[in-house]
N, C-alpha and C positions, 0 to 999 in steps of 0.2 A: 520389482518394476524398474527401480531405480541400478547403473551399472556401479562400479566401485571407483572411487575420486585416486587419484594422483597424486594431488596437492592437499595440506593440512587445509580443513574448511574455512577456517578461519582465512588464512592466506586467500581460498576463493571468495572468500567476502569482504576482503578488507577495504577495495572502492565502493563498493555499493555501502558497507558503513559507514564512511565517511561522508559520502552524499547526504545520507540519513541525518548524520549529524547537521549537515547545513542546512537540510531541508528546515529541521528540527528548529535549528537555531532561529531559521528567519520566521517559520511559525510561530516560534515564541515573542521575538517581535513584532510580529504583523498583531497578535492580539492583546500584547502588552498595550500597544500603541491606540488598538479599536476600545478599548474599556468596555464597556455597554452595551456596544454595537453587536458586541460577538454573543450569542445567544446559542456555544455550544459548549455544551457540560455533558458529565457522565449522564449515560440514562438517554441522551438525545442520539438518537439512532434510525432516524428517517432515511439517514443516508447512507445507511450499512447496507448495501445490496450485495449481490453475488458477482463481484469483478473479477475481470479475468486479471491476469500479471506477468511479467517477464520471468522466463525462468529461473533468473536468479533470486527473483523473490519470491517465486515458490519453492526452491530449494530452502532458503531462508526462513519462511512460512513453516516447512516439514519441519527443520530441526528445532525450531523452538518447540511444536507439536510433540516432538518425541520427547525433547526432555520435559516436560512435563507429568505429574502423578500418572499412572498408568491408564486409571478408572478416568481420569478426566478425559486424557487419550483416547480413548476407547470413547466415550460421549460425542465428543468432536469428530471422530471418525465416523460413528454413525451416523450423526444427521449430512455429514457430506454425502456418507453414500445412499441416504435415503432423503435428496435435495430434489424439491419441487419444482418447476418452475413457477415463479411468484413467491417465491420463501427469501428470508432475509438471508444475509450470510450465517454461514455454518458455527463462524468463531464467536457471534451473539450469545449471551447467554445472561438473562435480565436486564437487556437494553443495554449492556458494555463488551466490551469486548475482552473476550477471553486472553489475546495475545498483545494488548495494547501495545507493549512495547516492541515490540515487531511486525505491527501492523504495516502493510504496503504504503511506498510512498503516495498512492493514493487516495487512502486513507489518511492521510497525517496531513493534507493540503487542501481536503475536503469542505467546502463549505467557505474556505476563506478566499478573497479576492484572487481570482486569475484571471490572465489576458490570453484571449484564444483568437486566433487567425484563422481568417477562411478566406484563402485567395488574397483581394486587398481589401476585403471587411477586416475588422478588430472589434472586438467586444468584451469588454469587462462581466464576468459572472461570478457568482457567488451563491451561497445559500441566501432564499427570498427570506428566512427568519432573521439572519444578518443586518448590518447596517441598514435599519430603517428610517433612523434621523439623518442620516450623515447627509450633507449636500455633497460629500466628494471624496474619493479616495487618494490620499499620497499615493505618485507613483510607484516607492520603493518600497511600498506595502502592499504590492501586485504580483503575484508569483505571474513569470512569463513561461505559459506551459508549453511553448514550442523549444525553448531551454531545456527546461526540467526534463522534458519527455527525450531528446536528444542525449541529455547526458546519461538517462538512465538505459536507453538505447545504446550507447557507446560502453557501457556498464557491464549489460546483459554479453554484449556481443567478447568483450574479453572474460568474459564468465564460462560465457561457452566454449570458448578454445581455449580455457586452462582445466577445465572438470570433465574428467573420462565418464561419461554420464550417457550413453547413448538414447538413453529416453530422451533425457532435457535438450539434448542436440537437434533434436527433430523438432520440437515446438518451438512454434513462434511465437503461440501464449497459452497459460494454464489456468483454471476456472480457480477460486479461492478451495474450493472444493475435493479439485483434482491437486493441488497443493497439499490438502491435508492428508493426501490418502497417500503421499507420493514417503517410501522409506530413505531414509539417509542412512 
């Protein structure tokens, strides 16, 4: 499916990990900071659905997929290709995720405070299990997702014009599914 890279993967990944890592970093203080508030541990997987992604992180998605034991491989592959509509994500597997540490930045900002625009509305969202006592959120403990989603858009897009990939050049997004099935 997938055409032959150019560039060492790593090299094509090396913005989009870094992103990760900030992402990473402010996640870790966004729920340092909530203590109590935050009400997501292993096992809590309401919000594991089937999202789609930029193609650099279904690229990203596939190669951690591959290296992976073979037979888990091969699990993962199946239930992507045998995905329902109305089925959790494919990389669940007893309410955690199979690839946590390369899960989409999606996934890793889920549930915690973000600011989303529509037009000139603004509105703070989160998971409804979240902060139930709190009277208020610190500003800087708000992921602002017209950022986050631009950077990783500016991400994707030198992604695609450095990876001889002609699948992944065509999509504009790939289902968690269609990630797993995709060969690196």
């Amino acid at each position: 499916m997938c055409g032959e890279e150019k560039n060492d993967s790593t090299l094509l990944l090396a913005n989009y990990n870094a992103l990760v890592d900030r992402v990473d970093s402010l996640c870790r203080e966004i729920i340092l900071a909530s203590g109590d508030e935050i009400a997501c541990r292993p096992g809590c997987d309401g919000c594991c659905r089937h999202f789609s992604v930029f193609p650099v992180e279904a690229y990203n998605i596939a190669r951690a997929v591959a290296s992976l034991d073979p037979d888990i491989t091969g699990m993962i592959r199946d239930r992507a290709r045998n995905l329902r509509a109305g089925d959790g994500c494919p990389l669940l597997h007893g309410g955690c995720c199979m690839l946590y540490e390369k899960r989409p930045i999606i996934c890793r900002t889920h549930g915690l405070p973000i600011m989303i625009r529509n037009g000139d509305d603004t509105k703070i969202d989160f998971c409804p299990r979240n902060y139930r006592n709190a009277e208020s959120i610190k500003g800087h403990y708000i992921i602002d997702l017209d950022t986050l989603n631009s950077t990783l858009a500016a991400i994707n897009s030198i992604f695609i014009k450095n990876a001889v990939n002609h699948y992944l050049s065509f999509c504009e997004r790939l289902t968690i599914a269609e990630a797993v099935l995709l060969r690196t």
